[in-house]
C-alpha positions as CSV (number, residue, x, y, z in Angstrom):
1,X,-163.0,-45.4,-169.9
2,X,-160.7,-48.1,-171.2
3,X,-161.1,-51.6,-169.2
4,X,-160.8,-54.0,-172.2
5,X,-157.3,-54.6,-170.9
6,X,-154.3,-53.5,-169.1
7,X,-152.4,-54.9,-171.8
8,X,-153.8,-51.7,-173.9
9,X,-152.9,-49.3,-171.1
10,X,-149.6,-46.6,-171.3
11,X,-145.9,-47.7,-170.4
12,X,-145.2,-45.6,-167.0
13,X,-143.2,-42.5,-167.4
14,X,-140.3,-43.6,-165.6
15,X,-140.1,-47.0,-167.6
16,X,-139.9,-44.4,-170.2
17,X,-137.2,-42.4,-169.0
18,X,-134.9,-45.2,-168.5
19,X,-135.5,-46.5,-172.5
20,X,-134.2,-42.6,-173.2
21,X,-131.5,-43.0,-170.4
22,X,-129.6,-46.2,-172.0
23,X,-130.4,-45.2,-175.7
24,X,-126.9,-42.9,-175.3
25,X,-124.0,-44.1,-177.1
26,X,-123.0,-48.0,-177.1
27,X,-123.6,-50.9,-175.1
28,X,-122.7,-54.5,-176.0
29,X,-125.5,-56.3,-177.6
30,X,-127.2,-60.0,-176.9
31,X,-127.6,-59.6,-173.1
32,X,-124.2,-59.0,-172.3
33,X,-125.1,-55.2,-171.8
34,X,-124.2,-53.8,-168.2
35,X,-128.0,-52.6,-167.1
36,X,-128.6,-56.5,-167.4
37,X,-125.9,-57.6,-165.1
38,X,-128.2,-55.4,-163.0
39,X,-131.4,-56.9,-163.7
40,X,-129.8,-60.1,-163.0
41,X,-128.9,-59.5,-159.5
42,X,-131.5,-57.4,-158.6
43,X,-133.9,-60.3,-159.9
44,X,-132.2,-62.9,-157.5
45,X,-132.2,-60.3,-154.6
46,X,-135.9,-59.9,-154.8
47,X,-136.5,-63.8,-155.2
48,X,-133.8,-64.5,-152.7
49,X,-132.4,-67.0,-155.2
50,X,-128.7,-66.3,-155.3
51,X,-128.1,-69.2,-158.0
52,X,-131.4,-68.4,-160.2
53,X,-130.9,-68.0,-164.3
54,X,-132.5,-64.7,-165.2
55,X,-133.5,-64.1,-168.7
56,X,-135.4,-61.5,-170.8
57,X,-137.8,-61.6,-173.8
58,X,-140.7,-59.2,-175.2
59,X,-143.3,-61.3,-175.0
60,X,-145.4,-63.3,-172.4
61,X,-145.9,-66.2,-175.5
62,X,-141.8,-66.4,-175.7
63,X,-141.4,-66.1,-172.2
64,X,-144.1,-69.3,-171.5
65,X,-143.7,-71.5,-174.3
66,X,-139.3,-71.1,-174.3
67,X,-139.6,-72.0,-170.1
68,X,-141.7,-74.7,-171.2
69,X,-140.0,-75.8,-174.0
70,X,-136.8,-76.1,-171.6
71,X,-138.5,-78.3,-169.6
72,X,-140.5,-80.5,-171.6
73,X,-139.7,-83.3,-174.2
74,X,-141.8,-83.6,-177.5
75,X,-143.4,-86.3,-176.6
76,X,-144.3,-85.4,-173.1
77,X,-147.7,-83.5,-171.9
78,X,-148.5,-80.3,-169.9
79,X,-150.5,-80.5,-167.2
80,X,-152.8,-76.9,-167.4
81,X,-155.8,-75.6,-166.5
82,X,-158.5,-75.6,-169.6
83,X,-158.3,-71.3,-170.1
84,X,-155.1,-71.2,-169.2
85,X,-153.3,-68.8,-171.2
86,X,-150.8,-71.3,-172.7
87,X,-154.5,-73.1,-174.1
88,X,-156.1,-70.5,-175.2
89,X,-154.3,-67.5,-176.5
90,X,-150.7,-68.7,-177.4
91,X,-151.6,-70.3,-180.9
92,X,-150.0,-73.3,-180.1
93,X,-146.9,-71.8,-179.2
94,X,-145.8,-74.2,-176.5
95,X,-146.8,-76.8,-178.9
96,X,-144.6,-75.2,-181.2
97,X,-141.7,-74.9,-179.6
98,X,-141.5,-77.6,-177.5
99,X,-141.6,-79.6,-180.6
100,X,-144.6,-80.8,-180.4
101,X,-145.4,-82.1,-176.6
102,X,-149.3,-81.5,-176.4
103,X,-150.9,-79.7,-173.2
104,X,-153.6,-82.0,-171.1
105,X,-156.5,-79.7,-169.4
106,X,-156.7,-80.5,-165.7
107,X,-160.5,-79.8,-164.2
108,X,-162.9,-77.5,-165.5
109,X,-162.2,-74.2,-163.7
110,X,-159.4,-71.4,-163.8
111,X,-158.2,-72.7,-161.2
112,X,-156.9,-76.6,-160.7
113,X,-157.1,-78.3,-157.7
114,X,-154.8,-80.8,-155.9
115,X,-157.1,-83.7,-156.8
116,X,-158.0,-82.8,-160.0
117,X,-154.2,-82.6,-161.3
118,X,-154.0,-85.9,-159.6
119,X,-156.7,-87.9,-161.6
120,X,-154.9,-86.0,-164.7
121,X,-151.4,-86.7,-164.4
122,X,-152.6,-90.3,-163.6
123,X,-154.7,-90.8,-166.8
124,X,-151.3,-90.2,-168.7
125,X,-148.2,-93.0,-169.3
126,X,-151.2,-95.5,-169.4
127,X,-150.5,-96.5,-172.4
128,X,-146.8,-97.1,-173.0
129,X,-145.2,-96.0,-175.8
130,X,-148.3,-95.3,-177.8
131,X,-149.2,-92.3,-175.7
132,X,-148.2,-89.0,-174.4
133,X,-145.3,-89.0,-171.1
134,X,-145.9,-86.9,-168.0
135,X,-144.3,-83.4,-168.2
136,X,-144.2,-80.2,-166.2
137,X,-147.1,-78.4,-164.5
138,X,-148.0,-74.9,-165.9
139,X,-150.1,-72.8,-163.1
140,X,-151.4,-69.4,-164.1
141,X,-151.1,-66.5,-160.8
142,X,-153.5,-64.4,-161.7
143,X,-155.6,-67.1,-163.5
144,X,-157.4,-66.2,-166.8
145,X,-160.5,-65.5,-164.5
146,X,-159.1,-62.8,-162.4
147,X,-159.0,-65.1,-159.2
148,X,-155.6,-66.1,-157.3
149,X,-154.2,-69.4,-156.1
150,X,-153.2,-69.5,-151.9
151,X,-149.7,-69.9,-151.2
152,X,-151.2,-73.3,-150.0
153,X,-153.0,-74.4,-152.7
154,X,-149.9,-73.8,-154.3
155,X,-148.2,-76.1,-152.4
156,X,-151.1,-78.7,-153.2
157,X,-150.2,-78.3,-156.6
158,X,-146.4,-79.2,-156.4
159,X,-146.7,-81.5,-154.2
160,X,-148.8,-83.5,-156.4
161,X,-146.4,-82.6,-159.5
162,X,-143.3,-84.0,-157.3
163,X,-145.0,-87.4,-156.1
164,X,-144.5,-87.8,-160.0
165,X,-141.3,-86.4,-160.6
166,X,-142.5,-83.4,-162.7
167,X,-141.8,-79.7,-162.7
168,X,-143.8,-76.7,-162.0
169,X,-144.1,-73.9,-163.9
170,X,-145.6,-70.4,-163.1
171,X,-147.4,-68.3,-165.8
172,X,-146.9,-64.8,-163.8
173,X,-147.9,-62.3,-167.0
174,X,-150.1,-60.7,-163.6
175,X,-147.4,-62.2,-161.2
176,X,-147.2,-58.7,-159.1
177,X,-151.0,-58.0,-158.9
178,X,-151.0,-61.6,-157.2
179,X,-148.4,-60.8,-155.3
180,X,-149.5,-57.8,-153.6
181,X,-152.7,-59.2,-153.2
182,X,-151.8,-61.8,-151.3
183,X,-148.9,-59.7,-148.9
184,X,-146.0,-62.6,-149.7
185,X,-142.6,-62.5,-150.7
186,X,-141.5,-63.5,-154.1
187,X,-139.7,-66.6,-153.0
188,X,-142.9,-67.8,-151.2
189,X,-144.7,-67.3,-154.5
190,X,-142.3,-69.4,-156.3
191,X,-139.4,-71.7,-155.2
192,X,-140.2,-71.5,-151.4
193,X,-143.8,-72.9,-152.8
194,X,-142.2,-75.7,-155.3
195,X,-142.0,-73.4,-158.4
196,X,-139.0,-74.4,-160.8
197,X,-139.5,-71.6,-163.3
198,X,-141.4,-68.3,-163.4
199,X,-142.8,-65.8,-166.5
200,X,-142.6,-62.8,-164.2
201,X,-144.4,-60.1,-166.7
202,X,-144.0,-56.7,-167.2
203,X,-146.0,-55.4,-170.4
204,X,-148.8,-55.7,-168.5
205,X,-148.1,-53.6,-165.5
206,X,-146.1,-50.1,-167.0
207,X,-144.2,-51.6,-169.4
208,X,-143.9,-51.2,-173.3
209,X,-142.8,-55.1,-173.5
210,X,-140.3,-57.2,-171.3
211,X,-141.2,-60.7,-169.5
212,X,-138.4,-62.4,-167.3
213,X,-137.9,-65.6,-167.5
214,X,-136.2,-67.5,-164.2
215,X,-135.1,-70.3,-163.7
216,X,-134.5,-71.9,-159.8
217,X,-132.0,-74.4,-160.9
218,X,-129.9,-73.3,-163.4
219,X,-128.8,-76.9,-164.3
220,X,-130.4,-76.0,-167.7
221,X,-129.5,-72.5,-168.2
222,X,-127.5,-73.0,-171.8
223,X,-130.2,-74.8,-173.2
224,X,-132.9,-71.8,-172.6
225,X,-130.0,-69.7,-174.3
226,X,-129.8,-71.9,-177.5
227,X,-133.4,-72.2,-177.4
228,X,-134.2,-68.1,-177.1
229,X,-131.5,-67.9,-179.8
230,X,-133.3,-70.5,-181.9
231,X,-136.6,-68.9,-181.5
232,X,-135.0,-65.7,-182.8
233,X,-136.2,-63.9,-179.5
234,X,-132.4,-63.0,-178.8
235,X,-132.5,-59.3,-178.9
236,X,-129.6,-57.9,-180.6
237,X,-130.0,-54.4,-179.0
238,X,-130.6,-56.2,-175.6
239,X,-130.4,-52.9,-173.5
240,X,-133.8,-51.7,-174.3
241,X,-134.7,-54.8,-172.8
242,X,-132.8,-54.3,-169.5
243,X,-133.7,-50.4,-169.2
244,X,-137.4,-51.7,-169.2
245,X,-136.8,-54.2,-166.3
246,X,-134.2,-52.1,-164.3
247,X,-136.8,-49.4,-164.0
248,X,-139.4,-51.4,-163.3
249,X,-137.9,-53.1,-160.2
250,X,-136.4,-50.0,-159.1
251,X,-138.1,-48.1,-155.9
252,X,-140.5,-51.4,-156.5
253,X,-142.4,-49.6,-159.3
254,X,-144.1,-53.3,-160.1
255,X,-145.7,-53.5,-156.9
256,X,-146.4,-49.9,-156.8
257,X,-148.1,-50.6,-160.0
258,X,-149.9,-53.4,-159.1
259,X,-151.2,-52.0,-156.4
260,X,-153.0,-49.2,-158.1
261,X,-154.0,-51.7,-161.1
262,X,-155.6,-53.6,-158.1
263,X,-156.6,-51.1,-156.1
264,X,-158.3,-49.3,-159.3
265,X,-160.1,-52.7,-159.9
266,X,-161.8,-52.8,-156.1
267,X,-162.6,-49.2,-156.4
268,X,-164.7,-50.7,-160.2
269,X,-166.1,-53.6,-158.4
270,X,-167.5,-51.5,-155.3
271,X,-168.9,-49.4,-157.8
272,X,-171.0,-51.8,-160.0
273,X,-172.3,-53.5,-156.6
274,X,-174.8,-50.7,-156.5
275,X,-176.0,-51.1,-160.3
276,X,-179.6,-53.0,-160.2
277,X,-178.9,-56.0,-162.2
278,X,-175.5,-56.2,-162.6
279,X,-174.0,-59.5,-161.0
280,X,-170.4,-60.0,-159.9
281,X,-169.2,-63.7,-160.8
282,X,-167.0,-64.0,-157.8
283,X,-165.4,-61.3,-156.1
284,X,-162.1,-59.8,-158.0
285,X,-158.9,-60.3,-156.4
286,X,-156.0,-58.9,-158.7
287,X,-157.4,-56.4,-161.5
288,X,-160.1,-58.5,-163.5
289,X,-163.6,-58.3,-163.4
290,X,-166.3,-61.0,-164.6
291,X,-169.6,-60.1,-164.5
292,X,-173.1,-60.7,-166.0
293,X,-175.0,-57.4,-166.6
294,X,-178.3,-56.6,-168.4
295,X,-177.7,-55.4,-172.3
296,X,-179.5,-52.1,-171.0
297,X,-176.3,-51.4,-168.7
298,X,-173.6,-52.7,-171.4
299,X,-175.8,-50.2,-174.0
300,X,-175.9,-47.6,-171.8
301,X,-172.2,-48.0,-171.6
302,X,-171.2,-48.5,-175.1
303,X,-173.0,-46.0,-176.7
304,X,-171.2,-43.4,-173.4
305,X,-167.8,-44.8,-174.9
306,X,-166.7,-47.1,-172.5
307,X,-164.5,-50.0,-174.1
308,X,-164.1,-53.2,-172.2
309,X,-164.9,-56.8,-173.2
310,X,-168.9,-58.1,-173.8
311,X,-167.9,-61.9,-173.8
312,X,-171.3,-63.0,-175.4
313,X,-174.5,-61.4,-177.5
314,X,-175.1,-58.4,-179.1
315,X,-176.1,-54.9,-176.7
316,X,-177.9,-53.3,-179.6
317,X,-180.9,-56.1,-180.2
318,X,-182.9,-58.0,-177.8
319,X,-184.1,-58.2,-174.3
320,X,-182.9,-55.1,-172.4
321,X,-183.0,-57.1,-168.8
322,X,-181.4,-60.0,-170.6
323,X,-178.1,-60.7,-168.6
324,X,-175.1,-60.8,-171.1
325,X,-171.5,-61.0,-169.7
326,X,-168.3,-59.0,-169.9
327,X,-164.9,-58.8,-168.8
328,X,-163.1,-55.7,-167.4
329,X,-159.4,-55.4,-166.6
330,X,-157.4,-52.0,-164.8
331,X,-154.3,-51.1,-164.8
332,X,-152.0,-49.1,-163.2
333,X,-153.0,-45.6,-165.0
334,X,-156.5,-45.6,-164.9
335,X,-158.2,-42.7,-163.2
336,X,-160.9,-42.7,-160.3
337,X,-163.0,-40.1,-162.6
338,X,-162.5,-42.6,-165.4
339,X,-163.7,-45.2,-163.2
340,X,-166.7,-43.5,-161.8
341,X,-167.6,-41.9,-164.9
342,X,-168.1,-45.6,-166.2
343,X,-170.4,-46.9,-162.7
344,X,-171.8,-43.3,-163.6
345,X,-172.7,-44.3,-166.9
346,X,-173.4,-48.1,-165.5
347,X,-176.2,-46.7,-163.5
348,X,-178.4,-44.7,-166.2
């Protein structure tokens, strides 16, 4: 009864099987490897972007804060959402490698809106040289809170980003849970809506750890490369990369993935509707759920051995009705007794 994260979930067996596969005999190193020429083109099939730059790290923090860095001067600002992954859990990493450009936090919700981005981007280049310049737009599909932006507000968001000349960036760590959630094409998630660049992730959908990073105009291609190279996130042994990625796009194991992780999450949140107390913060659209539930439930649950995520308080002392809230994430491997054994538990 694991829901703390589908980060902490197994790779999928045939992710696997293809690591196995390409560790036989020698491949060249640094990308140049043939099972990435593969990737490559497979990549700009599926995002019907013929011309796209297609490249490959471990981690979602390389994969954000090296597209950002491309994109962004020091002394320029990204526009983000205040728990936006790139805020909260990147240790300044985008800060880092950007060489210092600083993030501005648009709204006060997961999620920005056209108008809010608006009044932000505005507050900036006010004054002169003495503060921070307008830079790129970083949008998180899934958000941080487990809810999913419309293909049209979307569009609202890049809209407002182009009136002022700046680029859009996708955070996609969950980008085939949204995907499948919302029935659209890649392209329509991305470019099609005004994306320039995309952290498509794959650790946390069946894989041990590849992100790719892509890039709609390639314009700027060789300066990612120095900058991957610089940020010693170059994999020598590159294949191991590519074998994760080519197995994950093949048959469309990501979507058949993400569909499970999601579907696993509905099956959750169905369940915990029937628990007396227990109180849904919105209703979950990829494979998150936010919820309040009384520390009599989360007690219940804990002491069963169910690991997930109590966000605030203590379920071993005080009030047994008082509400205390959690977070709860599926993946793709999850079971249905796994899942009901935990609403099981939920409901004494």
């Amino acid at each position: 009864m694991f829901f703390a994260s589908d980060n902490a979930g197994p790779a999928h067996p045939q992710v696997m099987q293809a690591l196995m596969d390409a560790n036989q005999g020698f491949a060249l190193p640094y990308g140049a490897d043939a099972i990435m020429d593969r990737v490559r083109a497979r990549i700009r099939e599926i995002f019907e972007a013929p011309d796209a730059a297609v490249y490959l790290v471990a981690t979602g923090t390389a994969a954000n804060s090296l597209a950002l860095a491309n994109m962004c001067q020091p002394f320029q600002t990204v526009f983000c959402s205040p728990v936006a992954h790139i805020h909260e859990d990147e240790c300044n990493a985008p800060e880092f490698y950007s060489g210092g450009a600083k993030l501005t936090l648009v709204g006060d919700s997961d999620k920005m809106t056209a108008d809010s981005l608006r009044a932000a981007i505005e507050a900036e280049e006010t004054r002169g040289v003495h503060g921070p310049q307008r830079g790129p737009v970083s949008i998180t599909q899934v958000t941080e809170r487990g809810r999913i932006y419309s293909l049209q507000e979307l569009s609202a968001l890049t809209s407002v980003a182009r009136e002022f000349g700046l680029q859009c960036h996708l955070d996609g760590a969950r980008f085939a849970n949204a995907l499948v959630a919302l029935g659209c094409t890649p392209a329509e998630m991305t470019w099609k809506a005004g994306i320039d660049a995309v952290s498509f992730g794959g650790t946390k959908n069946g894989c041990p750890g590849v992100e790719a990073v892509i890039f709609f105009n390639p314009e700027r291609s060789w300066e990612f490369e120095l900058r991957r190279k610089r940020g010693a996130h170059l994999f020598s042994k590159h294949r191991y990369l590519s074998a994760q990625m080519e197995a994950y796009l093949t048959d469309d194991l990501w979507l058949k993935s993400a569909r499970a992780a999601n579907a696993n999450c509905r099956r959750l949140a169905d369940g915990l509707a029937g628990v007396s107390g227990v109180a849904l913060l919105h209703d979950p659209q990829a494979n998150m759920i936010y919820a309040d539930m009384p520390r009599a439930v989360h007690k219940r649950l804990q002491d069963g051995g169910a690991v997930y995520y109590l966000l605030a308080g203590d379920a071993d002392a005080g009030d047994p009705n008082e509400l205390l809230p959690c977070r709860m994430v599926t993946d793709w491997s999850i079971s249905a007794a796994q899942i009901d054994q935990f609403v099981a538990l939920a409901k004494g």
